[in-house]
C-alpha positions, 0 to 999 in steps of 0.5 A: 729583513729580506722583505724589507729590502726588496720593499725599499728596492721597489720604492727607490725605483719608484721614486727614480723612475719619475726623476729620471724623466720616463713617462708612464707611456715609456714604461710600456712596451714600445709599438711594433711597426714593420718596415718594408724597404729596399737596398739603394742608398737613397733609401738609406733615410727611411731605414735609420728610422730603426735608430730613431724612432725608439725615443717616440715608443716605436719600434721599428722592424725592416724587412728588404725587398727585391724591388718595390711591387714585392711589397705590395702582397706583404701589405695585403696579408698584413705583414707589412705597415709602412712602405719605401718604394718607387711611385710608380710601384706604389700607384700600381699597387693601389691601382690594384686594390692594395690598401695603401696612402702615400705619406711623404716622398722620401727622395729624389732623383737616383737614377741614370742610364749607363752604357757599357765602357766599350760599346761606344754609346754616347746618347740615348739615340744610339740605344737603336739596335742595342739590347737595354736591361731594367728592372720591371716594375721600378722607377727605371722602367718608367724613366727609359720608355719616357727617354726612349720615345723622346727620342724617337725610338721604339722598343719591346722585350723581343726582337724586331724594334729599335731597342730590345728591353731585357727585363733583370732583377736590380741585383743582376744589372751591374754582372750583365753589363760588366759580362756584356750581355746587355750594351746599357742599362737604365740602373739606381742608385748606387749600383749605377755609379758603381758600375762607372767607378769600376770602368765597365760603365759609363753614364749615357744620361740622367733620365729626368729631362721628360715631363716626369723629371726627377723621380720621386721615392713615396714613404706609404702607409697600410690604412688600417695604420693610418686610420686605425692608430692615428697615434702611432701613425703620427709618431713615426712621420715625426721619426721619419722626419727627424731620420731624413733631417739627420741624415742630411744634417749630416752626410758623413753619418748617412755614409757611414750608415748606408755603406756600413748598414746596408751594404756592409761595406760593400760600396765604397765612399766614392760610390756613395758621394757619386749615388748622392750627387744624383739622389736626395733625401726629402719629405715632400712629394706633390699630388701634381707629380703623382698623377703625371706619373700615374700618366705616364705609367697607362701611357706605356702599360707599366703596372697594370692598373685596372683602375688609375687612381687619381692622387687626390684619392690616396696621397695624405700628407697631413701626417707630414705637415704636421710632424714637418711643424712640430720639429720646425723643419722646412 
C-alpha cells in the first residue's frame, strides 16, 4: 500500500510540474554566475540582479569591492564573471592584459567635488594651495586632473605644486574632510551628498564640463563567460536589463533597495534623491567615450597601461542589443 502511494505521489508531481509551467531547464539547478560590484548608489542597479535573474536559471553571487582596480586580480584567478565598475578602472585593467569585454554601460554621472563647509572654496581655482583627496584608480581621479588642468592648475601627491593630491580610499574621503585633513574632495555618489547633507560640505562642481563629460560606470564581462557560455552570457544582459528598467521604472523601490540592501540604512532618503539628481541608471555606453577616456587616462598616466586598447578591440554590446530588443526596451 505504501509503495503504491509514493508511486501515485511521484506521478501527481509529474503531471503537475508541466501544468504549472516549469520547464525541464527550470528543474536544473540555476547557473552560478559571480558578481564583483561596488558600494555607490549608482551601482544599486547592477546588484538587483540578484533579485532578478532568478526567472532566467541564473544565479547571481555579489561580491564588494573596495574600488573598481580590486576586481580586476579576482577576474584573472577566475573568481569573478562579470564586473561594475568605473571605465577608467576597466580600460586599465584590460590594458594590462585582464580578460575582460565591456558589455553595457550601467550608469552615469555621480560624481561632484566637495570643499569642506569653512574652507571658503567656492571654485576649482581656489583648490591652489589646498590639499585635494580622491581615490586612486577611480572615475574621480580622472575627472579632478581633467578639471584641475582646465583650469590651469598643477598638482602632485607631494608638495611644491599648486595642488596637492591626497590618495584615500572611497570609505575614508568623507572622515577626512569632516576632520580637516583635506580642504576638498573629488567623491562619488552618495557619499558626496552625504557630506553636504551633513553641513561639513559643499559642492565646489560637478566635474563633467571637460572633453570627458559625464562619466560613464561599464557593466564587463570575463571572455571566457562571453565566448565560452554564449547562453548564460545572453540571459544575464536580459537580467541586467530588466534590473536597470525596474529600477528606473520605479525610483522608490530602487530607494529602498540601495538604502535598506547596500547600505543598511545607513544613507537617508534625502542623501539617496541627491546621489540620484547627479547619477543615472543606463544600458548604453559608446566606444566613442571609451576611447576619449582611454585618452585621457595615458595623458595624466592614471592606470598604467603598457599597452592602450583602442575600443573597438573590447567593447562588445551585441549581448545588450539584443536583450534591449527582446525586452522592448529603448
Amino acid at each position: 500500500m505504501r509503495k503504491h502511494a509514493k508511486l501515485t505521489i511521484a506521478a501527481a508531481l509529474a503531471i503537475a510540474l508541466p501544468a504549472a509551467g516549469l520547464s525541464a531547464s527550470a528543474a536544473h539547478a540555476e547557473d552560478v554566475v559571480r558578481l564583483g560590484n561596488l558600494k555607490f548608489a549608482h551601482y544599486g542597479a547592477v546588484s538587483y540582479m540578484k533579485e532578478v535573474c532568478g526567472k532566467y536559471g541564473v544565479k547571481i553571487e555579489e561580491r564588494m569591492f573596495p574600488k573598481g582596480p580590486d576586481i580586476m586580480p579576482a577576474i584573472v584567478a577566475g573568481e569573478i564573471d562579470i564586473a561594475a565598475l568605473a571605465s577608467d578602472g576597466a580600460i586599465s585593467g584590460r590594458a594590462n592584459g585582464v580578460p575582460i569585454y565591456t558589455v553595457a554601460g550601467f550608469a552615469k554621472g555621480g560624481a561632484r567635488i566637495v570643499a569642506g563647509a569653512d574652507t571658503g572654496i567656492k571654485t576649482v581655482k581656489d583648490l591652489k594651495g589646498r590639499k585635494v583627496g580622491v581615490t586612486r584608480g577611480g572615475a574621480q581621479e580622472l575627472l579632478l586632473l581633467a578639471e584641475l588642468e582646465k583650469n590651469g592648475l598643477t598638482w602632485s601627491d607631494k608638495p611644491g605644486k599648486d595642488v596637492q593630491i591626497v590618495y584615500l580610499a572611497f570609505a575614508d574621503l568623507n572622515q577626512a574632510l569632516a576632520a580637516k585633513q583635506i580642504d576638498a574632495m573629488c567623491q562619488s555618489e552618495p557619499q558626496s551628498s552625504q557630506a553636504i547633507n551633513k553641513k561639513f560640505g559643499v559642492e565646489v562642481v560637478k566635474p563633467y564640463d571637460t572633453a570627458m563629460g559625464e562619466p560613464y560606470r561599464l557593466l564587463v564581462m570575463s571572455e571566457k563567460l562571453y565566448n565560452d557560455k554564449k547562453d548564460v552570457a545572453q540571459r544575464v544582459m536580459k537580467c541586467f536589463v530588466e534590473s536597470t528598467a525596474t529600477f528606473n521604472k520605479d525610483m522608490n523601490l530602487a530607494e529602498k533597495y540601495v538604502r535598506e540592501q547596500m547600505f543598511k540604512g545607513q544613507i537617508s532618503p534625502q542623501d539617496f534623491k541627491d546621489a540620484m539628481d547627479n547619477a543615472a541608471y543606463t544600458y548604453d555606453v559608446s566606444l566613442e567615450h571609451i576611447d576619449t577616456t582611454t585618452g585621457f587616462m595615458q595623458k595624466y598616466g592614471v592606470g598604467r597601461m603598457s599597452k592602450p586598447p583602442k575600443a573597438s578591440e573590447w567593447v562588445k554590446l551585441d549581448l545588450l542589443q539584443k536583450a534591449k530588443a527582446d525586452l522592448k526596451v529603448k
